[in-house]
N, C-alpha and C positions, 0 to 999 in steps of 0.2 A: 721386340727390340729392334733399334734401327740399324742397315746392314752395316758392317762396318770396313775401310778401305785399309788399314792400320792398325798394329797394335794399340794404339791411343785412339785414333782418327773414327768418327763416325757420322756417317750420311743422316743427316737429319731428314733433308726434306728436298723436293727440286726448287730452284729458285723463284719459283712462279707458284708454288705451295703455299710461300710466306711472305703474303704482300706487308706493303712498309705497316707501322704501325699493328703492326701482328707479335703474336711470340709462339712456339711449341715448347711443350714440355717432354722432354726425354727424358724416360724411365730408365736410367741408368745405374750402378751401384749407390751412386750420390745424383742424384737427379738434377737436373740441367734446363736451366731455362735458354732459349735461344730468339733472339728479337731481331725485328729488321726496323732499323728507326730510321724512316727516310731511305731507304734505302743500301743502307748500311747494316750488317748482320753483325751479333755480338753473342756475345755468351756466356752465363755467369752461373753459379750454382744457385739450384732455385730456391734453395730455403734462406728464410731471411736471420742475419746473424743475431737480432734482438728475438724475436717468438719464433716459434713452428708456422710459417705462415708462405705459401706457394707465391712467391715472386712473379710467376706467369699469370697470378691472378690481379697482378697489382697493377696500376695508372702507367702507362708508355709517355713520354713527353721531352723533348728536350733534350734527349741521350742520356736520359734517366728511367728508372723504373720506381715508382712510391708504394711502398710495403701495405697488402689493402688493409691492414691491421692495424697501424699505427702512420705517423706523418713521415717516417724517414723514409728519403726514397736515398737508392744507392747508381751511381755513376756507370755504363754500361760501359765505358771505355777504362774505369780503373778499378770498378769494384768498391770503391770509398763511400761511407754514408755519410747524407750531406749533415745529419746532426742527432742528437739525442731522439728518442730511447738507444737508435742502433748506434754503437759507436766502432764496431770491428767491422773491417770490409768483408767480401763476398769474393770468393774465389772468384776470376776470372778465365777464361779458356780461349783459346786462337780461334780463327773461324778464318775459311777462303770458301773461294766458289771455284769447283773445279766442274770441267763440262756439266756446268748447269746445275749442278747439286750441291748443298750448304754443306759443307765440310767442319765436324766440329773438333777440333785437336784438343781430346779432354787431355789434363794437367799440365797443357803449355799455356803458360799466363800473355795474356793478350800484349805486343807489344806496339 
């Protein structure tokens, strides 16, 4: 389990861990996909809201992630799928970089 700095807050990885176009999977109570798209780190709960299916295993592109099970991919910045089968969004979670480390603020919805 990843250390954590916070009751909510948890150290994913160091920022140099998770080059762009990468994702980690954190083994959490509700498990957590964490992506660096471009640069930019997001974080959403990894199962996808239509099947049982690992988000961190799905297509990066875009500031999207595409479910590898089916065609919906869901929005890394809101959570929303872009269309059928998946029609309910995907939790979203804060993320900063604090001295170097990806900070994942699980149940604060990304604003």
């Amino acid at each position: 389990m990843p250390a954590q700095t916070g009751p909510n807050d948890v150290v994913a990885c160091a920022v140099g861990d998770l080059p762009p176009g990468e994702v980690l999977r954190l083994d959490l109570d509700v498990p957590v996909s964490v992506f660096n798209d471009a640069g930019e780190f997001y974080a959403l709960d990894d199962t996808c809201s239509h099947a049982e299916a690992s988000l961190s295993e799905g297509f990066v592109e875009d500031c999207s992630v595409e479910c590898p099970l089916h065609a919906s991919a869901f929005d890394l910045r809101t959570g929303r799928p872009s269309g059928p089968p998946a029609v309910r969004p995907v939790r979203t979670h804060a993320v900063s970089v604090v001295d170097g480390q990806v900070v994942v603020h699980v149940g604060t919805p990304r604003s």
